[in-house]
C-alpha positions as CSV (number, residue, x, y, z in Angstrom):
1,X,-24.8,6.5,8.9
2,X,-26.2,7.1,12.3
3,X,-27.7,3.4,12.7
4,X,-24.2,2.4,13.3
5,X,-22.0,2.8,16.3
6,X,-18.7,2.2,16.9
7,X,-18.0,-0.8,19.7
8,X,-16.0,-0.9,22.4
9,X,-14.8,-4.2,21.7
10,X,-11.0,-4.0,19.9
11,X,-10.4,-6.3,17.1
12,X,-7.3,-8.2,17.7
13,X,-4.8,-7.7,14.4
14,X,-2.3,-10.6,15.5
15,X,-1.0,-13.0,12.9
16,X,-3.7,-12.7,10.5
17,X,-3.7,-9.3,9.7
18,X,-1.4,-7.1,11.0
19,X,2.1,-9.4,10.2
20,X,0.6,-9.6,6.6
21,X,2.3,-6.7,5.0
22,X,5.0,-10.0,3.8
23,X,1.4,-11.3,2.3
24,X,0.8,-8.0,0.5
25,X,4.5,-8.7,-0.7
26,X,4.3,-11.7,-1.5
27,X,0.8,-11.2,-3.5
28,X,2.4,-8.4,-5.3
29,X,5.6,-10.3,-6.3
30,X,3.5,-13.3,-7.9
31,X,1.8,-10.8,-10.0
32,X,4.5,-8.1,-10.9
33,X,6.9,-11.4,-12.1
34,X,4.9,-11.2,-15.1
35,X,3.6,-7.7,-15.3
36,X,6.7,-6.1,-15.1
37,X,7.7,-7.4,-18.3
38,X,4.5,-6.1,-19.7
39,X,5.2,-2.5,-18.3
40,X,6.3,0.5,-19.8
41,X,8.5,2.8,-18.0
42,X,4.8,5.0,-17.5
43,X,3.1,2.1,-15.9
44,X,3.3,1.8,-12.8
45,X,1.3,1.8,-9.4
46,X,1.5,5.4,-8.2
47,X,-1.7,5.7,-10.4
48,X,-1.2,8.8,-12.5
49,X,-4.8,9.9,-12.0
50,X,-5.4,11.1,-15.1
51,X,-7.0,8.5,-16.8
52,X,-5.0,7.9,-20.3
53,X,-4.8,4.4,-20.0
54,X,-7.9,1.9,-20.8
55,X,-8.0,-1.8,-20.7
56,X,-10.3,-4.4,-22.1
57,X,-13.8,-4.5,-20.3
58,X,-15.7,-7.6,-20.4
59,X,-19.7,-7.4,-20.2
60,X,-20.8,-6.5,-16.8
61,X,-17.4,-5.5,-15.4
62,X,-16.6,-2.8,-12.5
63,X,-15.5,-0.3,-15.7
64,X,-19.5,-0.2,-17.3
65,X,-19.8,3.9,-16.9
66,X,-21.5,3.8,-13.5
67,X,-18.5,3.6,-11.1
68,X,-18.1,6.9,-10.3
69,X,-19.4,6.3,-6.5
70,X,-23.0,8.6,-7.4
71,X,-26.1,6.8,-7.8
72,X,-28.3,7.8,-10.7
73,X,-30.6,9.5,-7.9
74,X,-31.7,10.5,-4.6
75,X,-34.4,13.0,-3.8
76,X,-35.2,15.2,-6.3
77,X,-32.2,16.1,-8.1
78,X,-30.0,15.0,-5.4
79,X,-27.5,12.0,-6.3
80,X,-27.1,9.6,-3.8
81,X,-23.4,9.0,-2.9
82,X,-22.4,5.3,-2.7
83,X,-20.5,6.3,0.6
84,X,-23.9,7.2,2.1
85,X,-23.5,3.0,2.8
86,X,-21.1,2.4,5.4
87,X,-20.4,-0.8,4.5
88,X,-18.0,0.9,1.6
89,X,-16.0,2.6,4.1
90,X,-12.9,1.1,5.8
91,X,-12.2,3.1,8.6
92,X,-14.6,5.9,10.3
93,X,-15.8,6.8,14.1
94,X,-18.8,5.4,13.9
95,X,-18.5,2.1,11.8
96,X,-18.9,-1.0,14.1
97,X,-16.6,-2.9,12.1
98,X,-13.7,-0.6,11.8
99,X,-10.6,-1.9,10.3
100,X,-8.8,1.2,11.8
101,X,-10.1,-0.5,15.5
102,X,-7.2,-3.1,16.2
103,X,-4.4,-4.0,18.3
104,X,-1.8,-2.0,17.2
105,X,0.7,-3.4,20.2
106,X,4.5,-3.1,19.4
107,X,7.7,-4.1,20.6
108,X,10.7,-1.7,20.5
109,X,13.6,-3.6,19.8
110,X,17.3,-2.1,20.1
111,X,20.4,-2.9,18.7
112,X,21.8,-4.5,21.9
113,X,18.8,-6.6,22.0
114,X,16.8,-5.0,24.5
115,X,12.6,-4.9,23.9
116,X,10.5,-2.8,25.5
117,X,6.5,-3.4,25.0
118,X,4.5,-0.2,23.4
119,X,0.5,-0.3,24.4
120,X,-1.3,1.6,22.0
121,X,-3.8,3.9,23.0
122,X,-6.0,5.6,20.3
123,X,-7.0,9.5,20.6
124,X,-9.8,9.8,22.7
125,X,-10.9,13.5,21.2
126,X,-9.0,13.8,18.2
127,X,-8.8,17.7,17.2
128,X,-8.3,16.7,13.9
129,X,-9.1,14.1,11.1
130,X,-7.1,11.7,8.5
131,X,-8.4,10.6,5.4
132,X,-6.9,7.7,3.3
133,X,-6.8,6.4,-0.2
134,X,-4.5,3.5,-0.1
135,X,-2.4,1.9,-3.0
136,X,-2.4,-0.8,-5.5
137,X,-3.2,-3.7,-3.3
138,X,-6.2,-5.5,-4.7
139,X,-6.6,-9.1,-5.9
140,X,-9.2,-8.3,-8.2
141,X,-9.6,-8.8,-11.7
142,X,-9.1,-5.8,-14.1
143,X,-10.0,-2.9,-15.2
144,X,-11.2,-2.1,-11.3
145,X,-11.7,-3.5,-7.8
146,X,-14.6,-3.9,-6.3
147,X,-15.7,-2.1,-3.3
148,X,-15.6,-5.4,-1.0
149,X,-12.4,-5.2,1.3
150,X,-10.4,-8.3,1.2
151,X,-7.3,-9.2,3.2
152,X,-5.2,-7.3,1.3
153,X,-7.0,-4.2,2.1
154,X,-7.3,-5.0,5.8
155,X,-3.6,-5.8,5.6
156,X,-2.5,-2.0,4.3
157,X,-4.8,0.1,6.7
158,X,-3.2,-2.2,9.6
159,X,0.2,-1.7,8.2
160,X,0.2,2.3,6.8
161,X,-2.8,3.9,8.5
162,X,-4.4,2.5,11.6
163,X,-1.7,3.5,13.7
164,X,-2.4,8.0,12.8
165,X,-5.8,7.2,15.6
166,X,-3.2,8.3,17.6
167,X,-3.6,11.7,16.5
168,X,-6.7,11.9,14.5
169,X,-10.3,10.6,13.5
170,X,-9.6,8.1,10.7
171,X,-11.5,8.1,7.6
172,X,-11.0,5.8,4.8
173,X,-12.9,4.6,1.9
174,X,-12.7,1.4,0.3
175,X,-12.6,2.4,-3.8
176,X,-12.8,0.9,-7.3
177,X,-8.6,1.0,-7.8
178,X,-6.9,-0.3,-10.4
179,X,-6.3,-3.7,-9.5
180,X,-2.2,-5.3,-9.1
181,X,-3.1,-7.4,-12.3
182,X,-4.5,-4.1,-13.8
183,X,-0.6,-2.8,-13.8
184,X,0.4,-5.1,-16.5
185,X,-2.1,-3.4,-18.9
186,X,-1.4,0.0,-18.2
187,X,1.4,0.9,-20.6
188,X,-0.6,-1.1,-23.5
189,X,-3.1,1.9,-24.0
190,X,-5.7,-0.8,-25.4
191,X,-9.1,0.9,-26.2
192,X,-12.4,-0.8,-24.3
193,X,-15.1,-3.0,-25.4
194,X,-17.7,-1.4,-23.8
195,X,-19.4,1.5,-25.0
196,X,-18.9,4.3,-22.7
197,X,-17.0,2.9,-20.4
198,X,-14.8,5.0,-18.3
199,X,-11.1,4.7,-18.2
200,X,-9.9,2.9,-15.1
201,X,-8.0,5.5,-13.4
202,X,-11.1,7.6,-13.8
203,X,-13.1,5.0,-12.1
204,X,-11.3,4.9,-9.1
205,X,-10.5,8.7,-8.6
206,X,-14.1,9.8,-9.1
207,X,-14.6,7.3,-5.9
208,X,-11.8,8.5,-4.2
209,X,-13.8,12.2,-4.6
210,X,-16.8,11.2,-3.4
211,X,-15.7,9.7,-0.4
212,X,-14.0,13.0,0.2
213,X,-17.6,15.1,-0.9
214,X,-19.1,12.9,1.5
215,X,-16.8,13.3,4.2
216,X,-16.8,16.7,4.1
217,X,-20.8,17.2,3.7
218,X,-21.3,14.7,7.0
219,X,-18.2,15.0,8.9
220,X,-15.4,17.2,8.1
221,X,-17.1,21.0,7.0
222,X,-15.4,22.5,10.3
223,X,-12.5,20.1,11.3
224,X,-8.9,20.3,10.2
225,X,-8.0,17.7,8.1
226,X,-4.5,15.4,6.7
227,X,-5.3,13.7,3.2
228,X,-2.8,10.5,3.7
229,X,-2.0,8.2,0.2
230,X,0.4,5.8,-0.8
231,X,1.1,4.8,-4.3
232,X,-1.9,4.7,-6.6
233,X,-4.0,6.3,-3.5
234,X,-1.6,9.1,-3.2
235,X,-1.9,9.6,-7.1
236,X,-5.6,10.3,-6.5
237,X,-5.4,12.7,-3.7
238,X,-2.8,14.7,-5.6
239,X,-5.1,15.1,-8.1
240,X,-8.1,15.9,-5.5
241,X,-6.1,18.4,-4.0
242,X,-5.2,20.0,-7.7
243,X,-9.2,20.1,-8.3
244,X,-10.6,20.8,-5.2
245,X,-8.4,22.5,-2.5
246,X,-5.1,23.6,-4.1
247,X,-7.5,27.2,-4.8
248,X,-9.7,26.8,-2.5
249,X,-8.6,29.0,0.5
250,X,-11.5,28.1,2.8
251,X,-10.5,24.0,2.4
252,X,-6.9,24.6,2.0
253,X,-6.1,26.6,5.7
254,X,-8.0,23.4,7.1
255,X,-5.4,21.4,6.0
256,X,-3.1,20.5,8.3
257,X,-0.9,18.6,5.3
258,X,-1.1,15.9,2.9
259,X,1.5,12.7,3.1
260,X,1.5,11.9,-0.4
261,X,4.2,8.6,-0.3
262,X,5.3,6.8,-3.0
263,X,3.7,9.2,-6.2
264,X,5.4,11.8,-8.2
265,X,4.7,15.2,-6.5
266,X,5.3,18.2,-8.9
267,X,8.3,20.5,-7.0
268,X,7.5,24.2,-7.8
269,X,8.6,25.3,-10.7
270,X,7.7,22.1,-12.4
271,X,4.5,21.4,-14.6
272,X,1.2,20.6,-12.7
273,X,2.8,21.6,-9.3
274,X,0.4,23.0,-6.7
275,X,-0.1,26.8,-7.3
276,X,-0.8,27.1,-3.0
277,X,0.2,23.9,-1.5
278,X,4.1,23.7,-0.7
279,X,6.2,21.5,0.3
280,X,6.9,21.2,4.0
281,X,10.3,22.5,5.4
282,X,9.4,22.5,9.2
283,X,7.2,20.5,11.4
284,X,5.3,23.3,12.6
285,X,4.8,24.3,9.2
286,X,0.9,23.5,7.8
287,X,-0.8,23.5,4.3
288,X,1.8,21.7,3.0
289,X,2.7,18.5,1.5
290,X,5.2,15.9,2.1
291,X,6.3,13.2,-0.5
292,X,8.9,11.3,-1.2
293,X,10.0,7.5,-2.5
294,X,12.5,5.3,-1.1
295,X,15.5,3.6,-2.4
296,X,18.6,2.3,-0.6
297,X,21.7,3.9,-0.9
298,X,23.5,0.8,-2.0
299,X,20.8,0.9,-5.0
300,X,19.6,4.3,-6.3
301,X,17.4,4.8,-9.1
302,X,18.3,3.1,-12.4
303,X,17.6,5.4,-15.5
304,X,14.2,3.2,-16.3
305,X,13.5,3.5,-12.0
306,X,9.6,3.6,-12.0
307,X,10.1,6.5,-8.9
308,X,11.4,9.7,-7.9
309,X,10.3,11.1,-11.5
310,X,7.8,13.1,-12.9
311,X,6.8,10.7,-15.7
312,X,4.2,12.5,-17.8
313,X,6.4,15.7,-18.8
314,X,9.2,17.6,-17.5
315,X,10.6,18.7,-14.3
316,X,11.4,17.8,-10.8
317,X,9.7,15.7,-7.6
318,X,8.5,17.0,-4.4
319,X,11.4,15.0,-1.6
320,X,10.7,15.8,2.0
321,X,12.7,13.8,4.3
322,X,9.9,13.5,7.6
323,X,13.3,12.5,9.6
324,X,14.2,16.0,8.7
325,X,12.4,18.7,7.0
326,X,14.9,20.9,6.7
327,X,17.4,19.4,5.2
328,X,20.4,16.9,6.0
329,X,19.8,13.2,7.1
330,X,18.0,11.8,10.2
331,X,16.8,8.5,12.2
332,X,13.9,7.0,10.7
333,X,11.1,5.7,13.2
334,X,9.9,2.5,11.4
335,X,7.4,0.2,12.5
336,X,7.6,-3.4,10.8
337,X,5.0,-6.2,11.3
338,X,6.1,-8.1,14.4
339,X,7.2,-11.3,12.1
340,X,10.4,-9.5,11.1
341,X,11.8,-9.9,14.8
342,X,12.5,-13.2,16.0
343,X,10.9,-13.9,19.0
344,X,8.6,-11.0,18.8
345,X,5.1,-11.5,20.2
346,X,3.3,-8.1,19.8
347,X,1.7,-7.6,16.0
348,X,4.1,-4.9,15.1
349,X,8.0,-3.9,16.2
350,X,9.4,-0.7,16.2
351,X,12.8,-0.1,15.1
352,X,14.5,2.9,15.9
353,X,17.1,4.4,13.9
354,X,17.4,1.2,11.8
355,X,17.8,3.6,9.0
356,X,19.2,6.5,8.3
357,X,17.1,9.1,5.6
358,X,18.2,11.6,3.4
359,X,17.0,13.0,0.2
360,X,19.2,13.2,-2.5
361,X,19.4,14.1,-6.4
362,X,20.9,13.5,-9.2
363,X,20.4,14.7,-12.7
364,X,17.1,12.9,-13.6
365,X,15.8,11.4,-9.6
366,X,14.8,13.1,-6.6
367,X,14.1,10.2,-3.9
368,X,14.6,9.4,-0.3
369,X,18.3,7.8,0.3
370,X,17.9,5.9,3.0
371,X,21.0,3.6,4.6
372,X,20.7,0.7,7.2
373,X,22.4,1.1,10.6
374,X,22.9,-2.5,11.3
375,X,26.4,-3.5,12.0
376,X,27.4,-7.2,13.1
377,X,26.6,-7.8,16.8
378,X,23.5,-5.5,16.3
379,X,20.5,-7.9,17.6
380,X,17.7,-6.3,15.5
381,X,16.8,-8.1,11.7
382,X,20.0,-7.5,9.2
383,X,17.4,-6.8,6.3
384,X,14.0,-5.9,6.3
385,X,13.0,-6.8,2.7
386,X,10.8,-4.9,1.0
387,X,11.9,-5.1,-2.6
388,X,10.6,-6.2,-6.1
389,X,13.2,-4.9,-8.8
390,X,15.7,-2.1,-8.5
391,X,13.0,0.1,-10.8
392,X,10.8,-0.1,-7.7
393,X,13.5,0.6,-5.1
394,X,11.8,-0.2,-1.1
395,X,8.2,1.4,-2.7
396,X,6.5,-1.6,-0.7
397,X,7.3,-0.2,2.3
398,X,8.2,3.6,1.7
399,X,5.5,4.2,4.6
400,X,7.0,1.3,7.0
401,X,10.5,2.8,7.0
402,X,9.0,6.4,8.4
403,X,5.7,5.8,9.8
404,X,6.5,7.2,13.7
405,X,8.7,10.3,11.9
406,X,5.3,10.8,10.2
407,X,3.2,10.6,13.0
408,X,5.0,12.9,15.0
409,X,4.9,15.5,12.2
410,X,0.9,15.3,12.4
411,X,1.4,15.4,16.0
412,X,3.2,18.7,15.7
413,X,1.5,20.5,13.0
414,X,-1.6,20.3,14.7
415,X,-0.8,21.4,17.8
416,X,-0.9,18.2,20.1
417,X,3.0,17.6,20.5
């Protein structure tokens, strides 16, 4: 990977990428119209990792047994990791075309109206690293995505991941993920047609892994790492953190933390939780994990709610408010694409204390609470969007609503506040 080096030259998000998380929205609500219908209360796009469900595979498909990221062979008796390439990573220091390397600009915008313009400036010596598995975005047919990024991809990094090169190197693979139109399959359990052919959520984990086993082999043995997911990409991590860090001491006190959004954490006490891996209670605390999904307090989890669950056994969800760790409720930090704000010229806005967080349960949920501080007269949007159905709550943007709260966290735990 050391024919390629990284340019100086920033790639401008404006309209065309960075705005698009209403695209990634709107893309997701053409498909889910008729996969939700199709979808059990078990399928769903946190991608539950462990592989149960199959789908139909036709001849030549993404699912034909050798999508597990490892070529047959390298030297002798070495495989040969498909994220040797770098054209199948997104993001990474040395990639020419990084989609990490954009203009990340926003506008603060208060309630009385006032706007104050936010350069940003990416770490120039990052002490640490972030790696990235990001969620169910792809346009692809099923059983899996291809490796080639697409606007949709571009679209997510810009919107959930770009911005952490504030604190950190930024490391993220693009992976063979169950596609949005794979989500309406799910809950059928349908058996392949292909002979050996691994189940979808298999296919995309064992990538996730080997961009990870890569990582660490070229660029991560002695750095302090933050595993980030949303979704389906936070379902995977959980799982590479239950297989290859949770008892791993040596791995496991380089972790800084894992932001695992929008997925079903374990709490301790629960099946499958992490044995070493807790959640996080303060922001200087490190090693741990925070996790949590977000519904409005005007709309909390119905019973069939597809979040805030653990949905293969019993038990309770990880919810770790990054507004406050502790406990009690506190001012979200969002950043929205700038198209939310009238009038807005910078690719992004940055809304203050828009919402108020909390995490709350009840007999069944353990999820974010989250409650709007707009009040007529206030100058900033009324509503943000963000939904699909009330089973989904605001999962589209569970990252948007608290991506400077999580931020700062990194910020903190590893020593740079």
């Amino acid at each position: 990977m050391g024919d390629r080096h990284r340019t100086s030259c920033r790639r401008p998000a404006a309209s065309g990428r960075a705005r698009r998380v209403g695209g990634r929205i709107a893309v997701l609500l053409a498909v889910l119209v008729t996969a939700i219908s199709l979808m059990s209360a078990a399928a769903c796009s946190s991608g539950d990792s462990s592989g149960s469900a199959t789908t139909t595979v036709p001849t030549g498909g993404a699912n034909d047994g050798a999508g597990d990221g490892v070529a047959d062979s390298g030297g002798p008796g070495e495989p040969v990791s498909a994220y040797d390439d770098p054209a199948n990573w997104l993001c990474r220091p040395d990639l020419i075309d990084d989609l990490c390397d954009i203009d990340l600009t926003a506008t603060l915008v208060r309630a009385d109206g006032s706007t104050q313009v936010e350069p940003f400036t990416p770490a120039t010596d990052a002490p640490i690293d972030c790696f990235y598995a990001y969620p169910t975005v792809s346009g692809d047919p099923p059983p899996n995505a291809d490796r080639i990024p697409g606007p949709e991809e571009e679209n997510v990094i810009a919107n959930q991941f770009a911005r952490f090169a504030e604190v950190c190197r930024t490391f993220a693979p693009s992976y063979q993920q169950v596609p949005i139109r794979g989500l309406a399959v799910l809950g059928g359990g349908t058996t392949t047609t292909l002979p050996g052919a691994r189940p979808p959520f298999e296919v995309a984990y064992a990538d996730v892994r080997n961009a990870w086993q890569q990582y660490q082999r070229t660029d991560g043995a002695d750095r302090r790492f933050v595993l980030i997911g949303h979704s389906q990409g936070a379902g995977h991590l959980r799982r590479l953190i239950a297989e290859e860090i949770d008892d791993d001491p040596a791995v496991r006190d380089r972790m800084v933390s894992a932001l695992l959004i929008g997925s079903g954490v374990p709490a301790p006490g629960s099946p499958d939780a992490f044995e070493n891996v807790p959640p996080c209670t303060e922001s200087a605390q490190t090693g741990c994990v925070v996790s949590y999904a977000t519904f409005e307090s005007a709309q909390p989890p119905p019973p069939d709610s597809l979040f805030g669950r653990v949905r293969n056994g019993g038990g309770r969800v990880v919810c770790t408010n990054p507004a406050a760790l502790g406990g009690g409720s506190g001012d979200l930090d969002s950043y929205y694409p700038g198209g939310v704000q009238p009038g807005a010229t910078t690719p992004f806005v940055r809304l203050e204390g828009w919402w108020d967080g909390r995490c709350v349960a009840d007999e069944q949920f353990d999820w974010l609470q989250v409650t709007s501080a707009w009040a007529p007269g206030d100058q900033r949007p009324d509503d943000l969007g963000g939904r699909i159905t009330p089973q989904w709550g605001l999962h589209l943007v569970d990252v948007n609503v608290a991506l400077g709260n999580l931020i700062d966290l990194v910020r903190t735990q590893s020593g740079q506040a």
